[in-house]
C-alpha positions in Angstrom: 45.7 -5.3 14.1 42.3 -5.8 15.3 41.4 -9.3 14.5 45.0 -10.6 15.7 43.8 -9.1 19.3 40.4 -11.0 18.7 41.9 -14.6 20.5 43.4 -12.5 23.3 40.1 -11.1 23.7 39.0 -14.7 24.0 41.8 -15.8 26.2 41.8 -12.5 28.6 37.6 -12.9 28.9 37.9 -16.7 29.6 40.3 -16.1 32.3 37.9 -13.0 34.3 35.1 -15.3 33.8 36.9 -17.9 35.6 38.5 -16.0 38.1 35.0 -14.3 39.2 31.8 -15.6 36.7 29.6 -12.7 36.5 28.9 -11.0 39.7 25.4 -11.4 41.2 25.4 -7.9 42.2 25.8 -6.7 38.8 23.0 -9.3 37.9 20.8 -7.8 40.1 21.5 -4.1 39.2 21.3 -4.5 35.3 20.6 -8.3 34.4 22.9 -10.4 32.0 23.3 -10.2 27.9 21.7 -13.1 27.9 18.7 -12.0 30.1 18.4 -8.8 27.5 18.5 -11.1 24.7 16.1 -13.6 26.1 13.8 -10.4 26.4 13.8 -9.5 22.7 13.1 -12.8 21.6 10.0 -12.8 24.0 8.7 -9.6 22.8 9.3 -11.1 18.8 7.4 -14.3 20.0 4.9 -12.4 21.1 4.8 -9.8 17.8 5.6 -12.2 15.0 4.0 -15.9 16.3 0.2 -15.4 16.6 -1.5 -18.7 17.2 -3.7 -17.7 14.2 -1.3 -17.3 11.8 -0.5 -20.0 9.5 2.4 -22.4 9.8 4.4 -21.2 6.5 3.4 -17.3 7.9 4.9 -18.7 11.4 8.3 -19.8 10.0 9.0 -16.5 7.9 7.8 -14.9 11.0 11.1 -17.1 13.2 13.1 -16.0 10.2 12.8 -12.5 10.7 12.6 -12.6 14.2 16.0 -14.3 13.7 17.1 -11.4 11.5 16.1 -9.1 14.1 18.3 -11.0 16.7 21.2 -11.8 15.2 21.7 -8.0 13.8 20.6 -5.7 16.8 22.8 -7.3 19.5 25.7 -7.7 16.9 25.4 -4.3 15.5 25.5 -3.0 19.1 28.0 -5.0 19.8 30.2 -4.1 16.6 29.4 -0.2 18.1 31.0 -0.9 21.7 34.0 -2.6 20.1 34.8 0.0 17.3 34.6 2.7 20.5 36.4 1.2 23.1 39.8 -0.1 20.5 41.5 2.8 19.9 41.7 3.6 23.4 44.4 1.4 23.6 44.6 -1.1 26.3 42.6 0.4 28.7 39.9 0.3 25.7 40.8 -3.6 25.5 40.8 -4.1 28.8 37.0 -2.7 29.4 36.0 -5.2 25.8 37.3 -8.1 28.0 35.3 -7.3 31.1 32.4 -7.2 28.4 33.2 -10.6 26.6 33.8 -12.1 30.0 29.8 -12.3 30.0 29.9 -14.4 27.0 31.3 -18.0 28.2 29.8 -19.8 31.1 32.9 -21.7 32.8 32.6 -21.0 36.5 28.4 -21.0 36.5 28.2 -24.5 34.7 30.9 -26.1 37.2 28.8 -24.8 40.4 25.7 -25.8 39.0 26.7 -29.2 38.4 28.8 -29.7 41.5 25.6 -29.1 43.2 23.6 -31.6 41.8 26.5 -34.1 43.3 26.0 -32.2 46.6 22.2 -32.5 46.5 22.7 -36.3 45.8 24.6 -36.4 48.5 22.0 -35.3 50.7 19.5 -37.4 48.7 17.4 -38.1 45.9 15.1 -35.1 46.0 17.8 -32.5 46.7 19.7 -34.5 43.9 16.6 -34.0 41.5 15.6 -30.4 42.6 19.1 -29.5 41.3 19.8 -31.2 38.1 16.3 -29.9 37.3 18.0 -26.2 37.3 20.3 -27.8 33.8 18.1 -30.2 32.6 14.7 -29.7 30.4 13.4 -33.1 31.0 11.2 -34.5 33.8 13.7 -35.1 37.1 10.7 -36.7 38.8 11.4 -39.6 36.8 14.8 -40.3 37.4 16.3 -42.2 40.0 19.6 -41.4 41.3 21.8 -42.7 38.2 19.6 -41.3 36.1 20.0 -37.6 38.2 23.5 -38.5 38.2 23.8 -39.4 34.1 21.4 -36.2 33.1 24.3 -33.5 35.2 26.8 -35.4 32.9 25.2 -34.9 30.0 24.5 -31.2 30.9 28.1 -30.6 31.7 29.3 -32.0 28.7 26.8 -30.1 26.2 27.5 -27.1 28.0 30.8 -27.0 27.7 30.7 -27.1 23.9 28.0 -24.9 23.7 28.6 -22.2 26.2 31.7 -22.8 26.7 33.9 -23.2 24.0 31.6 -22.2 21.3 31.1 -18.2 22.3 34.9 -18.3 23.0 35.7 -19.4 19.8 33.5 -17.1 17.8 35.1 -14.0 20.4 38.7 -15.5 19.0 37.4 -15.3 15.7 35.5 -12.0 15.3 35.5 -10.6 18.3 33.1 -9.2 20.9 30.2 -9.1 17.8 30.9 -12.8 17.2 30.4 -13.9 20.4 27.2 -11.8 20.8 25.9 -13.3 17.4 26.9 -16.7 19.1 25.4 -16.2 22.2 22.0 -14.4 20.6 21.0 -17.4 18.2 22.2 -19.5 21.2 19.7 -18.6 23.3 17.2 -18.3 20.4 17.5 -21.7 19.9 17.0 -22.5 23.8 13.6 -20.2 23.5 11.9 -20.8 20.9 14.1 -23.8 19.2 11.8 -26.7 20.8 9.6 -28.5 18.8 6.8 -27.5 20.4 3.0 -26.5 19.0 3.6 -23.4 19.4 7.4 -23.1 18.5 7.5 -26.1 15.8 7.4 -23.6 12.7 8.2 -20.1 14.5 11.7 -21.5 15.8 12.7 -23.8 12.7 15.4 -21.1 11.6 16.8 -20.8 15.2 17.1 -24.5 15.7 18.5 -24.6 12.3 20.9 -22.0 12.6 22.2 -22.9 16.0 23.0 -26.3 14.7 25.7 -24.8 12.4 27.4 -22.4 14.2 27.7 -25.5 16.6 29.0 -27.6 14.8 33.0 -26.6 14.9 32.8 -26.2 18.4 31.3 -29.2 19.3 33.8 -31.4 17.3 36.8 -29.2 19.1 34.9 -29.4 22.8 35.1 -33.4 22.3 39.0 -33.0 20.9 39.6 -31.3 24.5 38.2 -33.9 26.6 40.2 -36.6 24.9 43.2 -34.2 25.5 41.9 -33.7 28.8 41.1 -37.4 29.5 45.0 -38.5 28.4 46.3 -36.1 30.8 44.3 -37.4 33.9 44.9 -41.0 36.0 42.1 -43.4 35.9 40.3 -41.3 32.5 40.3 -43.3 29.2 41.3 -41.4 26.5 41.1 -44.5 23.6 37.7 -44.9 25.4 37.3 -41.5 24.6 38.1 -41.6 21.2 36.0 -45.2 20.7 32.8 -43.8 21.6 33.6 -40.4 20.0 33.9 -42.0 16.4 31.2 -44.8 17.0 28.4 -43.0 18.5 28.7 -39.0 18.3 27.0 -39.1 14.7 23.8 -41.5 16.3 22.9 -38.6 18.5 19.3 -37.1 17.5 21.6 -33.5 18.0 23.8 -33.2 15.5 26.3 -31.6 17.8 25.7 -32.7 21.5 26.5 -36.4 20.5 30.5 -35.5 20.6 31.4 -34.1 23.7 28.6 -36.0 25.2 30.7 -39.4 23.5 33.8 -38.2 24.5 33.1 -37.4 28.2 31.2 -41.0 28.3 33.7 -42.9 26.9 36.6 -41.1 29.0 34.8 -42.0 32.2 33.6 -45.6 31.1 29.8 -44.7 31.7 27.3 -45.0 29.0 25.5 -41.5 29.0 22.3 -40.0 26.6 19.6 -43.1 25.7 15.7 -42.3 26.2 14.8 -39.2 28.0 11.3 -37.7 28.9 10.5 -34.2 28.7 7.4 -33.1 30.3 5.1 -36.3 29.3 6.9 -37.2 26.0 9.0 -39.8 25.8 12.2 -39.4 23.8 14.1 -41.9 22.0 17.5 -41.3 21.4 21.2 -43.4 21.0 23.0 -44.1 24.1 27.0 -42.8 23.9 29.2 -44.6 25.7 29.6 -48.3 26.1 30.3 -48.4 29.7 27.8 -48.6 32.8 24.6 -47.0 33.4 25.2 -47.4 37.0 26.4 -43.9 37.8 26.3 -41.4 41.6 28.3 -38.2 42.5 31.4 -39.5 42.6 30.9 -39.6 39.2 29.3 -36.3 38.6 32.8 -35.3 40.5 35.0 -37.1 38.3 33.6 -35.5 34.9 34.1 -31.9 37.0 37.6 -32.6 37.3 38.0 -33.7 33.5 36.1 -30.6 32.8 38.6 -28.6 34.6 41.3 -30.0 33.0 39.8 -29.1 29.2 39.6 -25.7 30.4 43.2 -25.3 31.4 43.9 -27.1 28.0 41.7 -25.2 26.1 43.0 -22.0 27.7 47.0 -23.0 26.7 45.2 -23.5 23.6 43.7 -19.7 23.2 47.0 -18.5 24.6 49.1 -20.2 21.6 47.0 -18.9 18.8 46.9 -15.2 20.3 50.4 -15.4 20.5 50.5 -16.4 17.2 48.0 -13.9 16.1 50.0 -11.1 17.6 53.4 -12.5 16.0 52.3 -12.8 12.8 
C-alpha cells in the first residue's frame, strides 16, 4: 500500500508547494532541506578535498563524499516516512507538508517574473535579477541576452527542480526525492568544472546527469503539451527543435526542455555563454529570433504555468491509478 500512495504524495506536495512555496518564516527559523544539505556537502569539501591531495585521491574523495550524501539525508528521510505512515492520514498529511519542500514551482516563477519586472525598469535592475538564476556573467549581457538567460533558467529549472524531485517522490517517496534533491544540489556545489572541483565533483556531475535524464525528456514532453494547449505557442515548433537540437546541448539533459520551450515560443535560446571570464561554447536550441524582452520572459511564464497544471492532471491520473490497482 505504500508505494501506491507514493504519486499522491507527489501530487498532494506539488499542490502545498504551489498554493504557499515554502514560508520565509519557517526559512528563517530553521533554514530549508536544501540549505542543510548544501551544509554537509561544505563541511565534506572541506574534509575530503585538500588542495594537496592528488587528483585520483580528490575523485575517490567526491565519491565518498557522494556516498555520504546520498545515504544520510535518504536514510533520515526513509526514518521520517516509515514513522509518520501508519498514522494514517494525518501521518500522510504531515509527509506531504515535508515533500512540499522538495519541488520548486512557486520560487522559480517569482524569480523569473522578476527579471521581466527588473527589465522593465531597465537594464541593470534586469541584470541584477537574472543574476539571482543564472551562473554566468550578467554584466555582459544586454537586454535580449538578460531576457534569453531567465528563459533558459526557467526552462532548466523546471525539469530539474521541478519535475524531477516530483517524479522521484511519485516513485519512492519522500526518500527519493531527498536522494533527488541531495545529489541535485551536489552537482550545483561542487559539480563545476572548476580547479578546485574538476576531480572532487566528477561523481556528482556524473550522477546528477542520470537521474536527470527521465525527467528532462518528460519536462520537454509537458511543454509541447503545454504549448498545443496555448494560442499563439507552437507546439510542431516545439517538437522541431526538440528532436533537432536537444541532443547538441553540451548538458546532456538541459538541451530538451530548453529546445522545447525555444521552439514553442519561436526564439532561439542557449548558444555561447560566459561564466566569470570563460567563454563557453555551446549549440543554440531553437531556430527562431535572438531578439527577445519581457514580454517574452512573460510568455514562457504562462507556458510554464500551463505544464504545471498539465503535469499535475498528470500526477493525479497515475495516483489514481496507483490507488486502484
Amino acid at each position: 500500500m505504500e508505494l501506491a500512495l507514493f504519486p499522491l504524495l507527489a501530487l498532494v506536495a506539488a499542490l502545498i508547494e504551489a498554493g504557499a512555496g515554502y514560508p520565509a518564516a519557517v526559512f528563517r527559523a530553521i533554514g530549508h532541506p536544501v540549505t542543510w544539505i548544501g551544509a554537509l556537502i561544505a563541511a565534506l569539501d572541506r574534509a575530503l578535498n585538500r588542495d594537496t591531495a592528488t587528483p585520483r585521491r580528490r575523485r575517490v574523495g567526491g565519491v565518498v563524499a557522494l556516498g555520504v550524501l546520498a545515504g544520510v539525508p535518504v536514510l533520515v528521510a526513509a526514518g521520517v516516512q516509515a514513522l509518520l505512515l501508519p498514522f494514517g492520514w494525518l501521518g500522510f498529511a504531515l509527509l506531504a507538508v515535508l515533500a512540499a519542500s522538495l519541488p520548486a514551482q512557486r520560487s522559480l516563477h517569482e524569480h523569473v517574473a522578476a527579471v521581466a519586472d527588473g527589465l522593465r525598469d531597465g537594464l541593470e535592475p534586469g541584470r541584477l535579477a537574472v543574476g539571482r538564476i543564472v551562473g554566468r556573467n550578467p554584466a555582459l549581457l544586454d537586454e535580449a541576452g538578460v531576457a534569453r538567460a531567465a528563459i533558459e533558467s526557467l526552462a532548466e529549472n523546471y525539469s530539474d527542480g521541478v519535475v524531477a524531485p516530483l517524479a522521484w517522490t511519485a516513485a519512492f517517496g519522500l526518500p527519493g526525492g531527498v536522494f533527488y534533491k541531495a545529489v541535485n544540489t551536489a552537482d550545483s556545489m561542487i559539480g563545476h568544472r572548476t580547479p578546485r572541483h574538476e576531480a572532487f565533483g566528477w561523481a556528482a556531475a556524473r550522477l546528477d546527469d542520470l537521474v536527470n535524464l527521465p525527467a528532462s525528456r518528460l519536462a520537454a514532453l509537458v511543454l509541447v503539451l503545454a504549448a498545443a494547449t496555448l494560442p499563439g505557442m507552437n507546439a510542431a515548433g516545439a517538437i522541431r527543435a526538440v528532436r533537432r537540437d536537444a541532443g547538441r546541448h553540451r548538458s546532456p539533459n538541459a538541451g530538451w526542455p530548453e529546445a522545447a520551450m525555444a521552439g514553442a515560443l519561436g526564439l532561439a535560446l542557449n548558444g555561447p555563454k560566459v561564466y566569470g571570464d570563460v567563454r563557453v561554447e555551446d549549440a543554440t536550441m531553437g531556430d527562431g529570433r535572438r531578439d527577445a524582452g519581457p514580454a517574452d520572459i512573460d510568455r514562457a511564464l504562462r507556458l510554464y504555468r500551463r505544464a504545471l497544471v498539465i503535469e499535475t492532471l498528470g500526477l493525479a491520473a497515475v495516483a489514481g491509478l496507483a490507488l486502484a490497482a
